[in-house]
N, CA, C and O atoms as a DFTB+ gen file, in Angstrom:
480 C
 N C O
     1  1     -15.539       4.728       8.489
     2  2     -14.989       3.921       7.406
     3  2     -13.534       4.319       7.167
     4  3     -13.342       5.522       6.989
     5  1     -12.304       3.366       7.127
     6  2     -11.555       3.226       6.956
     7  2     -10.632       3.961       5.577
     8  3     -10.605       3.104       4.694
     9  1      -9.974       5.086       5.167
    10  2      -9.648       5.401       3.702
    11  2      -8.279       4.951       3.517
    12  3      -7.366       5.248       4.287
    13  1      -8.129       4.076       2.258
    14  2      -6.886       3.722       1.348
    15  2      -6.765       4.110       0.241
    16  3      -7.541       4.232      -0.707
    17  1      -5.476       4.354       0.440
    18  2      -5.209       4.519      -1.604
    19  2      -4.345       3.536      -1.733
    20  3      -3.401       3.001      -1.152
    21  1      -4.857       3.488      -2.503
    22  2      -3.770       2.104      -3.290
    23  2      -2.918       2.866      -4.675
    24  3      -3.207       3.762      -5.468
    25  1      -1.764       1.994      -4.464
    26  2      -0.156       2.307      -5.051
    27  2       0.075       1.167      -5.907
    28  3       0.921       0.463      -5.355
    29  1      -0.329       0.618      -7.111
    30  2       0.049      -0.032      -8.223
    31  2       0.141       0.234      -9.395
    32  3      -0.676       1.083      -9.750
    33  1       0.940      -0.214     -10.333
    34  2       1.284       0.202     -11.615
    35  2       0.328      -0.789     -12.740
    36  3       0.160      -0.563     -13.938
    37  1      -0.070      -1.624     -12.149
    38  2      -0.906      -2.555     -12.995
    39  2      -2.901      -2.150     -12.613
    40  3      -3.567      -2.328     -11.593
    41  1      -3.196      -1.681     -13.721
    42  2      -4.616      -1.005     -13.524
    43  2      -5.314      -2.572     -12.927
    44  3      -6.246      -2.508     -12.126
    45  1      -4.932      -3.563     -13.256
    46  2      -6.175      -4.831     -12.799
    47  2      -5.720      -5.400     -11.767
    48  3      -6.125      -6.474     -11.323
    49  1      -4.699      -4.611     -11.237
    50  2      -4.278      -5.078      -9.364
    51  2      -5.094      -3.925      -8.711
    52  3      -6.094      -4.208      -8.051
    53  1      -4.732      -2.742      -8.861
    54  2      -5.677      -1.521      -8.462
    55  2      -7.488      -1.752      -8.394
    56  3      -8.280      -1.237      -7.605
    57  1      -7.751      -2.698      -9.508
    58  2      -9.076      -2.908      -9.459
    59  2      -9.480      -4.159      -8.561
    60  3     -10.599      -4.173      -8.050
    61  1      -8.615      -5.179      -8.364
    62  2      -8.523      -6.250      -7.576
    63  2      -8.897      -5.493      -5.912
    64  3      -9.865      -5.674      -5.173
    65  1      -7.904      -4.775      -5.782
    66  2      -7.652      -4.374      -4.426
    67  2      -8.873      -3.917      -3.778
    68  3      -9.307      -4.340      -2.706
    69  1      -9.644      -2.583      -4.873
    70  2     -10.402      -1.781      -4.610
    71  2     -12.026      -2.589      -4.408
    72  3     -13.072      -2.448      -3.774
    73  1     -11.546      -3.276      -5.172
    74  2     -13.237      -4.529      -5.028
    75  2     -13.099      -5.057      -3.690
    76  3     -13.861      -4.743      -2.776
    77  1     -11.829      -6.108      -3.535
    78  2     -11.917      -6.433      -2.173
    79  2     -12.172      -5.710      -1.001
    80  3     -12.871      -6.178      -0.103
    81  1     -11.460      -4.184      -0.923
    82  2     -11.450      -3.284       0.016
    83  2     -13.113      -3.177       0.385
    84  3     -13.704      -3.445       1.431
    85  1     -13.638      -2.640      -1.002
    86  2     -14.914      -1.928      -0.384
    87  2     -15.763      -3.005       0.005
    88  3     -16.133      -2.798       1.160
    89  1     -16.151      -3.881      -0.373
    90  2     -16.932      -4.987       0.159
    91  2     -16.530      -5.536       1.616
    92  3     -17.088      -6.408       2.282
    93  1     -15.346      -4.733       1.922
    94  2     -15.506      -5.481       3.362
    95  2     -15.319      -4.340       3.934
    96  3     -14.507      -4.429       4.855
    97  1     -15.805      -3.126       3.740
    98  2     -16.579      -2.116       4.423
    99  2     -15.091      -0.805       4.722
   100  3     -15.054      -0.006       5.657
   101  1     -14.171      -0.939       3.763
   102  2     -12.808       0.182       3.621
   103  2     -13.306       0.853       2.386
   104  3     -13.837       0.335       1.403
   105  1     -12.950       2.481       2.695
   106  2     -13.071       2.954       1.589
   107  2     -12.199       3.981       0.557
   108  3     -11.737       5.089       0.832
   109  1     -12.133       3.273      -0.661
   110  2     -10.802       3.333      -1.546
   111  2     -11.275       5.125      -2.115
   112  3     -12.176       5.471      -2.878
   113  1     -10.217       5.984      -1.351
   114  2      -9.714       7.196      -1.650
   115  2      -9.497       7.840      -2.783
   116  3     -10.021       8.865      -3.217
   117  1      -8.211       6.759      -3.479
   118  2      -7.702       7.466      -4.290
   119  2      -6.222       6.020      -4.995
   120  3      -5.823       5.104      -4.277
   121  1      -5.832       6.207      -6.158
   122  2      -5.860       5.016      -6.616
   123  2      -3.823       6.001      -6.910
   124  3      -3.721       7.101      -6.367
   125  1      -2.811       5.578      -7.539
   126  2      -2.052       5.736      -8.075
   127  2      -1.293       4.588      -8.815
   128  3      -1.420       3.396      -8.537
   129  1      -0.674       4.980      -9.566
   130  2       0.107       4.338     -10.989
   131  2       1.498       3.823     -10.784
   132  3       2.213       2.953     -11.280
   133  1       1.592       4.896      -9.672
   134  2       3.757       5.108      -9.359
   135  2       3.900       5.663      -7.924
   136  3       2.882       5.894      -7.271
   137  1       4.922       5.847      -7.497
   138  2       5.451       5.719      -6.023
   139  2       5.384       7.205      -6.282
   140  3       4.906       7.747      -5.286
   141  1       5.707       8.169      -7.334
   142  2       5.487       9.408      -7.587
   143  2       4.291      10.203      -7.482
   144  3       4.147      11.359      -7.084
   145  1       3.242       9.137      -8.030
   146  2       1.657       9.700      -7.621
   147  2       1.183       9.708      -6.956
   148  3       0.348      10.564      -6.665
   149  1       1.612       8.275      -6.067
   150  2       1.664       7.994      -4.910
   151  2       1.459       8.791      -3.970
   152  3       0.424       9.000      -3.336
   153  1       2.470       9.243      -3.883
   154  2       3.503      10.176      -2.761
   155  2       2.382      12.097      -2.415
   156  3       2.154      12.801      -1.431
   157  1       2.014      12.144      -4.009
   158  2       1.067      13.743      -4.007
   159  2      -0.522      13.266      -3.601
   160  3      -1.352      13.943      -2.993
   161  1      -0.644      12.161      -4.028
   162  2      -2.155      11.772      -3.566
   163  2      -2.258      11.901      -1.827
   164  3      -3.111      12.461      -1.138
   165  1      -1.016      11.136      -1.433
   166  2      -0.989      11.092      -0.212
   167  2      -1.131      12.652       0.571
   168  3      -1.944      12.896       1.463
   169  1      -0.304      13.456       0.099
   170  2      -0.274      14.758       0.805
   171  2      -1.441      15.319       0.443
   172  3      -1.903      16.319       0.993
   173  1      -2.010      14.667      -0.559
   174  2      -3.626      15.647      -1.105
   175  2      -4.591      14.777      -0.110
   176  3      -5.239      15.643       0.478
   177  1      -4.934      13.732       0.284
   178  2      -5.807      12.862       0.240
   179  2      -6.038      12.492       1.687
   180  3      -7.203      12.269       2.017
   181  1      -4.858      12.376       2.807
   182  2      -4.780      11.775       3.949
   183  2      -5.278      10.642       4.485
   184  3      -5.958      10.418       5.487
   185  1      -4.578       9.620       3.196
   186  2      -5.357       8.326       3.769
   187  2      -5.146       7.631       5.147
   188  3      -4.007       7.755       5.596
   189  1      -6.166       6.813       6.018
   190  2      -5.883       5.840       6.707
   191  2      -4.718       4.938       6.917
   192  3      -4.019       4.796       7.920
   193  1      -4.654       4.284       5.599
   194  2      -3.657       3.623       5.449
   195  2      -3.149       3.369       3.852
   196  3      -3.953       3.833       3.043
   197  1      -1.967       2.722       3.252
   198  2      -1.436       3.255       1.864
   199  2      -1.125       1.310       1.651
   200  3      -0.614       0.537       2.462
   201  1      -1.724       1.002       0.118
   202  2      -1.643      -0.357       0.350
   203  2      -0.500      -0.275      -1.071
   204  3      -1.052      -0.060      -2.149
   205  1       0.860      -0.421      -1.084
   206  2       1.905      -0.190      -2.129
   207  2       3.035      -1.116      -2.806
   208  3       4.011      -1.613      -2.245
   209  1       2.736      -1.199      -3.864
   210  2       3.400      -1.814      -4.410
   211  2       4.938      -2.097      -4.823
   212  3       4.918      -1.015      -5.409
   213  1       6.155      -2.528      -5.037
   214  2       7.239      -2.386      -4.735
   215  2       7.926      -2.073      -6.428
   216  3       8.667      -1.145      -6.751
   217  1       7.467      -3.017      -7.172
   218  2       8.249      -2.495      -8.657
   219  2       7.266      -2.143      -9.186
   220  3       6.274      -2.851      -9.361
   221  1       7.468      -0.351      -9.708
   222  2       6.926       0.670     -10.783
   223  2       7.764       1.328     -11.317
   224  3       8.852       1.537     -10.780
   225  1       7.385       1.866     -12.667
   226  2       8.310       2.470     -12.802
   227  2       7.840       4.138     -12.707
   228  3       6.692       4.581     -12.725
   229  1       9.303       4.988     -12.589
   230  2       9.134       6.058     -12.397
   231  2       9.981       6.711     -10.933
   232  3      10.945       7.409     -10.618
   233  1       8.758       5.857     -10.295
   234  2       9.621       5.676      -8.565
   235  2       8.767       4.175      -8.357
   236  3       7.636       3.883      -8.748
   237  1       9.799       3.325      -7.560
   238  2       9.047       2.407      -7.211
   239  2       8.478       2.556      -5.198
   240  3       8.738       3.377      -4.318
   241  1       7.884       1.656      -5.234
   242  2       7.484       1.845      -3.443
   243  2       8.349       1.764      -2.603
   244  3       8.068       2.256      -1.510
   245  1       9.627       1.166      -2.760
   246  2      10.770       1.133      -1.563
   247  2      10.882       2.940      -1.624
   248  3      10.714       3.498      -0.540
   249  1      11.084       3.602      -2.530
   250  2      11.114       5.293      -2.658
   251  2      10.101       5.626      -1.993
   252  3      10.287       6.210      -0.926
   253  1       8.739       5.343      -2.448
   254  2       7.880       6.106      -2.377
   255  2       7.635       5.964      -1.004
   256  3       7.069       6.988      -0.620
   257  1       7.828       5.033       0.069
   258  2       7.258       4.571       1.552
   259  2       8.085       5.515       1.821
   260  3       7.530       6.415       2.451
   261  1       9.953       5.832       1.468
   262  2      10.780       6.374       2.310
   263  2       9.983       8.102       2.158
   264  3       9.659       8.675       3.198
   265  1       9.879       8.395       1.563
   266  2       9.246       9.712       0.922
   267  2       7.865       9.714       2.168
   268  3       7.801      10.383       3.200
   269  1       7.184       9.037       1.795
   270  2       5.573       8.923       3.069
   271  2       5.976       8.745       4.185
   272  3       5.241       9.143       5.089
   273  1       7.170       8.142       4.522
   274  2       7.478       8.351       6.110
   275  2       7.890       9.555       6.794
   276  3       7.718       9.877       7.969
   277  1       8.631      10.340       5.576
   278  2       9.013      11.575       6.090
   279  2       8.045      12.657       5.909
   280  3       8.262      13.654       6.597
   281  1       6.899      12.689       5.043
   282  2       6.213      13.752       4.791
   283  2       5.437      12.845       6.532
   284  3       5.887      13.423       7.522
   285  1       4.860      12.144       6.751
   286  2       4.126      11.462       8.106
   287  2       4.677      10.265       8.623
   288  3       4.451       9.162       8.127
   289  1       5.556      10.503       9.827
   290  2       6.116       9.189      10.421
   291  2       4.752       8.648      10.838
   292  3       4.953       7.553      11.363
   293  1       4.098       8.794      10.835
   294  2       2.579       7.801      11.693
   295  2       1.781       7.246      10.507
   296  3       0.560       7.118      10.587
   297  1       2.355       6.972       9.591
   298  2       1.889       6.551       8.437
   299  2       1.491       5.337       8.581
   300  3       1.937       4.741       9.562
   301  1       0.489       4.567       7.610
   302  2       0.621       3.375       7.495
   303  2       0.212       2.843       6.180
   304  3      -0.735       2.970       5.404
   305  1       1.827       1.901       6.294
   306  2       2.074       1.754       4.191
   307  2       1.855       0.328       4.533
   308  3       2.174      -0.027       5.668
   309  1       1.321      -0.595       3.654
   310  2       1.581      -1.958       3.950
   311  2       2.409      -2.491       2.172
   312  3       1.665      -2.363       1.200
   313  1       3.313      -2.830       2.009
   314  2       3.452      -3.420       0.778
   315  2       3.124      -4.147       0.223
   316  3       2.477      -4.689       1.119
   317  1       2.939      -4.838      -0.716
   318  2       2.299      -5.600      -1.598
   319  2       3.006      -6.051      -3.023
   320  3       2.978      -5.317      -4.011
   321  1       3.469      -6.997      -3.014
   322  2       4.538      -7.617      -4.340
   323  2       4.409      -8.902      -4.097
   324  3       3.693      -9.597      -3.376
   325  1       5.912      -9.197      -5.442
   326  2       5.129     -10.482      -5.748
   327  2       6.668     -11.527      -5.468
   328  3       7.820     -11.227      -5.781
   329  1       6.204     -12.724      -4.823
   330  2       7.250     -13.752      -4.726
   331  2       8.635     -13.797      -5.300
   332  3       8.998     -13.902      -6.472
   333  1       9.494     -13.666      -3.902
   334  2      11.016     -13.257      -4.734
   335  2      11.610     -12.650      -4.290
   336  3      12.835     -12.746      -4.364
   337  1      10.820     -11.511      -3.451
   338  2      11.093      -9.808      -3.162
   339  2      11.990     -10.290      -1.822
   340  3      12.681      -9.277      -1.710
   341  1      12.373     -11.055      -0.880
   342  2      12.477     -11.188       0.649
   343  2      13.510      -9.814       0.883
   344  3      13.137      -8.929       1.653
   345  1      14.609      -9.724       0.285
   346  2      15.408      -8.338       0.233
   347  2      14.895      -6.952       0.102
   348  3      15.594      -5.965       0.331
   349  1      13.497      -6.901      -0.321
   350  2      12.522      -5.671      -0.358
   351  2      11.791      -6.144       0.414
   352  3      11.424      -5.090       0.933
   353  1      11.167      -7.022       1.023
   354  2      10.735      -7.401       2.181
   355  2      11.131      -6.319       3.352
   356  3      10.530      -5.287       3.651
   357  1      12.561      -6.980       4.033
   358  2      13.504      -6.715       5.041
   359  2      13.328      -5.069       4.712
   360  3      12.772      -4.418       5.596
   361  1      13.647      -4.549       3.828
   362  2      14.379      -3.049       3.334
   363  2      13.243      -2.593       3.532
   364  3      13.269      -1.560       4.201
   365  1      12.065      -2.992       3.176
   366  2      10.323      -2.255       3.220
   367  2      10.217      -2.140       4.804
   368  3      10.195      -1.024       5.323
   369  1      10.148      -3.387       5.628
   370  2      10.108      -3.335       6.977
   371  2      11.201      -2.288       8.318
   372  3      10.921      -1.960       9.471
   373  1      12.539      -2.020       7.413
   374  2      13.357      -1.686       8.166
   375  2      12.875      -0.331       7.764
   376  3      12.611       0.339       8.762
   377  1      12.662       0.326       6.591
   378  2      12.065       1.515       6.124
   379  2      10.569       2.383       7.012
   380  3      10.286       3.576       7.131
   381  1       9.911       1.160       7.480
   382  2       8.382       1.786       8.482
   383  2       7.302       1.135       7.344
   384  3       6.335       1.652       6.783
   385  1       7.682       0.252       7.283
   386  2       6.221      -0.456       6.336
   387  2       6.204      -1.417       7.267
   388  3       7.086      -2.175       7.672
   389  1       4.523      -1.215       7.687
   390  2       3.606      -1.815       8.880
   391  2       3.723      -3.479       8.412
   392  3       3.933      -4.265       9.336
   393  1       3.599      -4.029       7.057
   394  2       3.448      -5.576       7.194
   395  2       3.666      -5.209       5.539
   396  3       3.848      -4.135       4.966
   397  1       3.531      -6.991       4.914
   398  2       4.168      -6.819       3.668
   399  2       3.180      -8.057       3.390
   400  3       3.131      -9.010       4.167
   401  1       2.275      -7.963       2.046
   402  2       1.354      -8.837       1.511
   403  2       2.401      -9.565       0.194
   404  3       2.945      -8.815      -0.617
   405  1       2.530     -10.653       0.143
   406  2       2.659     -11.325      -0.950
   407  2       1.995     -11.918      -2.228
   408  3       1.835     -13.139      -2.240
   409  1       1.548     -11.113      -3.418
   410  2       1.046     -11.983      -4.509
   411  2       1.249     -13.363      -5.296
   412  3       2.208     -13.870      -4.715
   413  1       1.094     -13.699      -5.688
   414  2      -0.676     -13.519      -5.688
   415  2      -0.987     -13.977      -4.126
   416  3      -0.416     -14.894      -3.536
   417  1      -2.215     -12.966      -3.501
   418  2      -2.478     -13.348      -2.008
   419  2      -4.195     -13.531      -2.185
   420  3      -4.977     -13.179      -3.068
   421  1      -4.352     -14.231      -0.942
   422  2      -6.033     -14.874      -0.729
   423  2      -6.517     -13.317      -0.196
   424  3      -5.843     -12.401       0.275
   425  1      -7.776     -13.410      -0.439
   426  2      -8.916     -12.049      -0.181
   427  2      -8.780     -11.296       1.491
   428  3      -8.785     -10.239       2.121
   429  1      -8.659     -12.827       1.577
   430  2      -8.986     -12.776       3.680
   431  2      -7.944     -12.286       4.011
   432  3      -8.091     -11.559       4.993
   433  1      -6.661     -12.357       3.548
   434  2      -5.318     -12.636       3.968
   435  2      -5.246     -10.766       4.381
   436  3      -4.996     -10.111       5.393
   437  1      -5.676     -10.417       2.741
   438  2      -5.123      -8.542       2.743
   439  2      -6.481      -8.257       3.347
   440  3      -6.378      -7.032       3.392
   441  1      -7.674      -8.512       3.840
   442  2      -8.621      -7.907       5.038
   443  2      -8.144      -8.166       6.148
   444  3      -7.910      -7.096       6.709
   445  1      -7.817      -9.183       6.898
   446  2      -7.064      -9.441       7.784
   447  2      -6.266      -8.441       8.448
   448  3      -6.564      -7.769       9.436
   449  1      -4.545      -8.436       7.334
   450  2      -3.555      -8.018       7.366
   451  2      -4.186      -6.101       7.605
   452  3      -3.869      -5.429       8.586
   453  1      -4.775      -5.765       6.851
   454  2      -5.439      -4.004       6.985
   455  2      -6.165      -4.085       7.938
   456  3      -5.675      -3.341       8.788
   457  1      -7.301      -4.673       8.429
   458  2      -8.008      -4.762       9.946
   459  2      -6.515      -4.635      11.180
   460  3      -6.252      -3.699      11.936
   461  1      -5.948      -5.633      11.031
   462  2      -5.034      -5.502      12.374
   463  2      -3.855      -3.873      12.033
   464  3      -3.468      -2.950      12.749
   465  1      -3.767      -4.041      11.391
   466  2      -3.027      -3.001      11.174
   467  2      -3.435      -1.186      12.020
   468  3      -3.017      -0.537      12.980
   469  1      -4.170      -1.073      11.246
   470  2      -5.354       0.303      11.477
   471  2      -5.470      -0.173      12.596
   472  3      -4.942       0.675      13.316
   473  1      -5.904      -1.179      13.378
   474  2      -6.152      -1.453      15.077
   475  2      -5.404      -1.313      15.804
   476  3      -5.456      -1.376      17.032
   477  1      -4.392      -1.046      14.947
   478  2      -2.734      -0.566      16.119
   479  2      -2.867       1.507      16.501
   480  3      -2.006       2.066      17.180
């Protein structure tokens, strides 16, 4: 089984994610608030893959991916924000973020997008 933590600042995206995840057979690690909690869960936790959000406050995820790439270049962050972002898009992708989910997104879309991913 597959382990993620998920990286959002909104507790009912974190709960969104974690429902979808486990029902299609991934299993949710460890949850964070900020690109800051993020970042220690990760070095505590060794997830699979890191599903992260782009505006938090504190640190947001453009920080927090650059931070997870260097503690593990073999990382895998996928981002996750919301319509608008294409400039955090580009900057997420040029940074080592594996693919970039857009909200509001369909169920299939972020199983999909994490299946191919992890298959790399």
């Amino acid at each position: 089984m597959k382990k993620v933590l998920i990286v959002d600042d909104a507790a009912f995206m974190r709960l969104t994610l974690k429902t979808i995840l486990e029902k299609n057979g991934f299993e949710v690690i460890g949850e964070a608030e900020n690109g800051a909690v993020g970042i220690e869960k990760y070095k505590e936790l060794k997830p699979d893959l890191v599903t992260m959000d782009i505006t938090m406050p504190e640190m947001d995820g453009i920080e927090a991916l650059k931070e997870i790439k260097n503690i593990d270049p073999k990382s895998k962050v996928i981002m996750i924000s919301a319509v608008g972002q294409e400039a955090n898009v580009r900057k997420s992708i040029v940074l080592g973020a594996k693919s970039f989910i857009v909200k509001p997104f369909k169920n299939e879309h972020v199983i999909k997008t994490l299946t191919k991913i992890l298959a790399v």
